[in-house]
C-alpha positions in Angstrom: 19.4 -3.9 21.5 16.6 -1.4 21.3 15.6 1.7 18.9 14.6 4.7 19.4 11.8 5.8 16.9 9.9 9.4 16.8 6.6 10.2 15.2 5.7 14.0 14.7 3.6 16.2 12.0 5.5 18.4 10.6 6.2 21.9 11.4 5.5 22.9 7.6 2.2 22.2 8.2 1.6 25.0 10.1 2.4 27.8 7.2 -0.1 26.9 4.2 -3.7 27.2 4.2 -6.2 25.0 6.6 -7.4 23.1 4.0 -4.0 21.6 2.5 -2.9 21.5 5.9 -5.4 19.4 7.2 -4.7 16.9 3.3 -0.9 16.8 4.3 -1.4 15.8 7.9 -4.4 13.1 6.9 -1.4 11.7 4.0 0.7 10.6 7.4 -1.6 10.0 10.0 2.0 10.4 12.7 -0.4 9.2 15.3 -1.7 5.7 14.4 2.1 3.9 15.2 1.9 5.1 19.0 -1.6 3.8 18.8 -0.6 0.5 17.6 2.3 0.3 19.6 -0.2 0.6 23.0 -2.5 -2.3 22.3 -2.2 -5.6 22.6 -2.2 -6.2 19.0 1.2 -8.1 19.4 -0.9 -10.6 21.3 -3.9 -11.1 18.5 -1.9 -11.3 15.3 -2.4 -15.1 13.4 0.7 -17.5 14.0 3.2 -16.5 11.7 3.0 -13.1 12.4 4.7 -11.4 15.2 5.7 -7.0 15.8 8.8 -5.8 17.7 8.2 -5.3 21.5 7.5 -1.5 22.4 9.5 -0.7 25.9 7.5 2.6 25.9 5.5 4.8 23.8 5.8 9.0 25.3 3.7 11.5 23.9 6.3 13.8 23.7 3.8 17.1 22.8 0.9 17.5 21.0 2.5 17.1 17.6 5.2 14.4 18.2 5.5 10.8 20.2 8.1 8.8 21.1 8.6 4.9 20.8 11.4 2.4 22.1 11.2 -0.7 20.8 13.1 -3.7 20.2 15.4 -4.1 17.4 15.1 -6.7 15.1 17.5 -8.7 13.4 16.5 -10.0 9.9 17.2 -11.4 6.3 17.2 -8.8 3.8 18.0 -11.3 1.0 15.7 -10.8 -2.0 12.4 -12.3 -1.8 11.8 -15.7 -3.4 7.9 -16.4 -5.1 7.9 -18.7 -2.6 8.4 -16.2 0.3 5.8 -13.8 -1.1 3.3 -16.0 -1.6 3.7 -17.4 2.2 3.3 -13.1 3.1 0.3 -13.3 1.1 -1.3 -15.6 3.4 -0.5 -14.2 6.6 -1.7 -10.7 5.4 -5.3 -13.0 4.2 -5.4 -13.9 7.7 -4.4 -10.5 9.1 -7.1 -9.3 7.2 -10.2 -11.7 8.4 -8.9 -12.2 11.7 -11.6 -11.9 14.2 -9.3 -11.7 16.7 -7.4 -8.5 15.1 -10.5 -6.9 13.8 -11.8 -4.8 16.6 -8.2 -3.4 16.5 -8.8 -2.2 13.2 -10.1 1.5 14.0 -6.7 2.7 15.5 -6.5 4.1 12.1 -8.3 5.2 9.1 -11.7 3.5 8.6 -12.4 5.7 5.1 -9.2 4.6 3.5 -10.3 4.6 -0.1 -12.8 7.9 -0.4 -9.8 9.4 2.6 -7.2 8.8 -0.5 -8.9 10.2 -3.5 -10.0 13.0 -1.6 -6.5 14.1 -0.7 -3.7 12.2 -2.6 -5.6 12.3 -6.0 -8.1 14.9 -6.4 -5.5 17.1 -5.2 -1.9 15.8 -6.9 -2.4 13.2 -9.0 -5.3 13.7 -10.9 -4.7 17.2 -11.8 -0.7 16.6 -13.0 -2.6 13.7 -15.0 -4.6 16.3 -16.5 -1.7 18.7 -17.5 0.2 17.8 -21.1 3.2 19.1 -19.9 3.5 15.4 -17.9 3.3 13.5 -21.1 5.6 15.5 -23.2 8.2 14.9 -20.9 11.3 13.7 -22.3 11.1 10.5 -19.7 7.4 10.2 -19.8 7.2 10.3 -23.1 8.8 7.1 -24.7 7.6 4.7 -22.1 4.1 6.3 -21.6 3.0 6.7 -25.0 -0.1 7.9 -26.7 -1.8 4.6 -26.0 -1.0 3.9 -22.9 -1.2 7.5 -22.0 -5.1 6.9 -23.3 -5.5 3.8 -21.5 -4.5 5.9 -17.7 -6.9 8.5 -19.1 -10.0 6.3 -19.4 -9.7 4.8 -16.0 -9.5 8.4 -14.6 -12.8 9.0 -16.2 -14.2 6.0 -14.9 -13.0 6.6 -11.4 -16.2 7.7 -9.7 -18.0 4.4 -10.6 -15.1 2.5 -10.1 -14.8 4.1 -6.6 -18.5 3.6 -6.2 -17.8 -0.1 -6.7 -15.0 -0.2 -3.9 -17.6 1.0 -1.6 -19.4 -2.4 -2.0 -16.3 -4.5 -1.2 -16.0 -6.7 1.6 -13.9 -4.9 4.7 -11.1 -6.2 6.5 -8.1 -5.1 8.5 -4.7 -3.9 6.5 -1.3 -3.2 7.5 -1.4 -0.6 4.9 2.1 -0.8 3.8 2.6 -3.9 3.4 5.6 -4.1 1.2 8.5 -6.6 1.5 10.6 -4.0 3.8 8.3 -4.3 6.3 7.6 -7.8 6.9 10.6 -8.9 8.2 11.9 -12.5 8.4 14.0 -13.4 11.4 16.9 -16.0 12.0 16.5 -17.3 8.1 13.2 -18.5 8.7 10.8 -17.1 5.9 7.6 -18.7 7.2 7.9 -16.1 10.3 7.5 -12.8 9.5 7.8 -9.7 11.6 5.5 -6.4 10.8 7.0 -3.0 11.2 5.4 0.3 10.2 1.8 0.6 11.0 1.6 4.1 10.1 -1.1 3.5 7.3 -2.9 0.4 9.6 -6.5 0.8 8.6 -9.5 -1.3 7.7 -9.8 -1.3 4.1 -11.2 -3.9 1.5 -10.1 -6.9 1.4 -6.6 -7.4 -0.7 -5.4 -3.9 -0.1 -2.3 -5.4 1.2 -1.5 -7.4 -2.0 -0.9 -4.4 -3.8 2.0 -2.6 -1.6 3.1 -6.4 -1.2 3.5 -7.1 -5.2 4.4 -3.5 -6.5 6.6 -2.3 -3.4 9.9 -3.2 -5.0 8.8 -2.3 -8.5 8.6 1.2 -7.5 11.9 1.5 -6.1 13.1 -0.7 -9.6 14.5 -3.8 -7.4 12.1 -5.9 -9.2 10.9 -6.0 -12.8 7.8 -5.6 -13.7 8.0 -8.7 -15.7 7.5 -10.4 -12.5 4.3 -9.2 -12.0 1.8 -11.8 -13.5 3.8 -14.3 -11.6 3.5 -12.8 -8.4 -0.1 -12.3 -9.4 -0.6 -15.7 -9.9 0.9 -17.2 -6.8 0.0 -14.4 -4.3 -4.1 -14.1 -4.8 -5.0 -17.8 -4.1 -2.6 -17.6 -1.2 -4.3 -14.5 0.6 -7.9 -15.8 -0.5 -6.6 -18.9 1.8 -6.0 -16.9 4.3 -9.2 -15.3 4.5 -11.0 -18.7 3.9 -8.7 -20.1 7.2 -10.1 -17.5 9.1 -13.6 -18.0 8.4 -14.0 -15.1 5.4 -15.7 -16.7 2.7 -15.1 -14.0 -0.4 -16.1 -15.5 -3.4 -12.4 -15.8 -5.8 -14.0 -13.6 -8.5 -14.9 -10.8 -6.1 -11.0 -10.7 -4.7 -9.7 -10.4 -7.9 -11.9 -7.5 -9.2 -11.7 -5.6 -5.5 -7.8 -6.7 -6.1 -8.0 -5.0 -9.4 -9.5 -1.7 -8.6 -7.2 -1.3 -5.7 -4.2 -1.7 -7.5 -5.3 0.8 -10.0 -6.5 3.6 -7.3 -3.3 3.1 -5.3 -0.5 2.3 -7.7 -1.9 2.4 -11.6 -3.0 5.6 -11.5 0.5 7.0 -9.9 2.5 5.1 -11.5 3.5 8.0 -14.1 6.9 9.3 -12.1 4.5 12.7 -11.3 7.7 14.6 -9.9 9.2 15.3 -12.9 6.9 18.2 -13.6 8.5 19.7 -10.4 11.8 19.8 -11.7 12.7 16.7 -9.2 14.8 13.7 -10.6 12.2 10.8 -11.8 13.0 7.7 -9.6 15.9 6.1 -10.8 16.0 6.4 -14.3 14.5 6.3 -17.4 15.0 1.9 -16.8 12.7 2.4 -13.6 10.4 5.1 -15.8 10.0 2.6 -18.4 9.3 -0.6 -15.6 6.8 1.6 -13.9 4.9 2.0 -17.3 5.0 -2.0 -17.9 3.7 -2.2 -14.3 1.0 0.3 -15.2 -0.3 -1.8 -18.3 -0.2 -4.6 -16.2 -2.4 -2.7 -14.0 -5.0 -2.1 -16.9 -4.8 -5.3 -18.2 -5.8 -6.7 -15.0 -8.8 -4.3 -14.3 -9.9 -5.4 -18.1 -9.9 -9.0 -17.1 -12.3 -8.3 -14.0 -14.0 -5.9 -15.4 -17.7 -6.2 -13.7 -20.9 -6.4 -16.1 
């Protein structure tokens, strides 16, 4: 069985101004998957990792591709620690691959400054900003005054934080690397199947870990509870993989790039920022209230890196 699968910018963009035209078409970069989908990718990733087969990629216009490609049959039982910690690996590997590596400019190579620039400077940061957020009648009991300060301080830290990230050590990223897209086949969780490269990008090393931990806490199929855990088993498990593929990152310096990341790209977002559009928050005031725990979780693990 195959799939049919189209990638196109959308039309929208074409009726607001340049400059948030150009943000909203860098947020989905439509034309990395064809990209991925025509190199031989498939045929560099570490054992352990595999992609579906892509019969043809058609550039259907010059807004919009097409792909056929094979369908994949796969266990969408819930994760064991044991399963995530074995993804953890592969994605260390993915990441210091030589083999994948000069694969990893068929997409973004300014992932981190590419995201504050657009996603935050221009949404998050400002609803951060606004009171309106934290007098919300969800917002307010699990994002209280404290933790509300907390979220506040790292925003005014960001630029030396972000000047920090610019030191990390590089690797190659999946870029959305959460449990829905890393399939496992036939019952076997040591196999896993990618899916999804719209975000692949090089990136510092462990940006995978934090779509791969706080993926499912997002959507509330997993407590936040099970974060420290997951913390735990997961970082050793991709600093193997790097170490396995010749990437000698000092422990210390994975945690605190680990750290920073999850802050830019989940702690900072984690307050449900739709509400102040009138939209429903995700799930409910249960998944509000995870989302904050996952947020001090966030902060608690930037404290504990936290660089001299």
């Amino acid at each position: 069985m195959k799939v049919v699968q189209s990638w196109t910018r959308s039309p929208q963009f074409e009726h607001v101004p340049e400059s948030f035209r150009e943000i909203a078409a860098a947020s989905l970069p439509w034309r990395t998957e064809p990209s991925v989908y025509r190199s031989d990718l498939g045929d560099r990733l570490p054992d352990g990792l595999s992609m579906p087969r892509a019969y043809s990629v058609v550039d259907i216009d010059d807004l919009s591709a097409g792909l056929w490609l094979q369908f994949i049959g796969h266990d969408s039982s819930r994760w064991s620690v044991e399963t995530f910690v074995r993804a953890a690996y592969l994605l260390g590997r993915l990441a210091a691959s030589p083999t994948v590596h000069p694969l990893r400019t068929l997409g973004s190579t300014d992932v981190v400054r590419g995201y504050v620039r657009g996603r935050l400077d221009h949404q998050v940061l400002p609803i951060l900003r606004a009171e309106e957020l934290w007098a919300h009648p969800l917002v307010a009991p699990a994002f209280g005054p404290d933790l509300k300060n907390r979220i506040m301080e790292a925003v005014q830290a960001l630029p030396r934080l972000i000047e920090e990230l610019d030191r990390a050590p590089l690797g190659t990223a999946h870029g959305d690397a959460c449990p829905r897209n890393l399939l496992a086949t036939n019952g076997d969780r040591t196999r896993l199947v990618l899916i999804d490269f719209g975000f692949w990008c090089e990136a510092p090393v462990s940006f995978d870990l934090t779509q791969l931990m706080i993926g499912e806490i997002q959507t509330g199929a997993r407590p936040a509870s099970e974060l420290a855990q997951l913390e735990a088993a997961c970082l050793p498990a991709y600093h193997q993989g790097l170490i396995d593929e010749g990437c000698h990152v000092p422990l210390d310096t994975l945690r605190r790039t680990h750290a920073l990341l999850m802050l830019l790209f989940f702690g900072l977002s984690a307050v449900p920022l739709e509400v102040l559009f009138g939209l429903p928050a995700p799930g409910s005031a249960a998944v509000v209230r995870e989302r904050a725990r996952a947020a001090s979780f966030v902060l608690d693990l930037l404290d504990s890196t936290r660089s001299p």
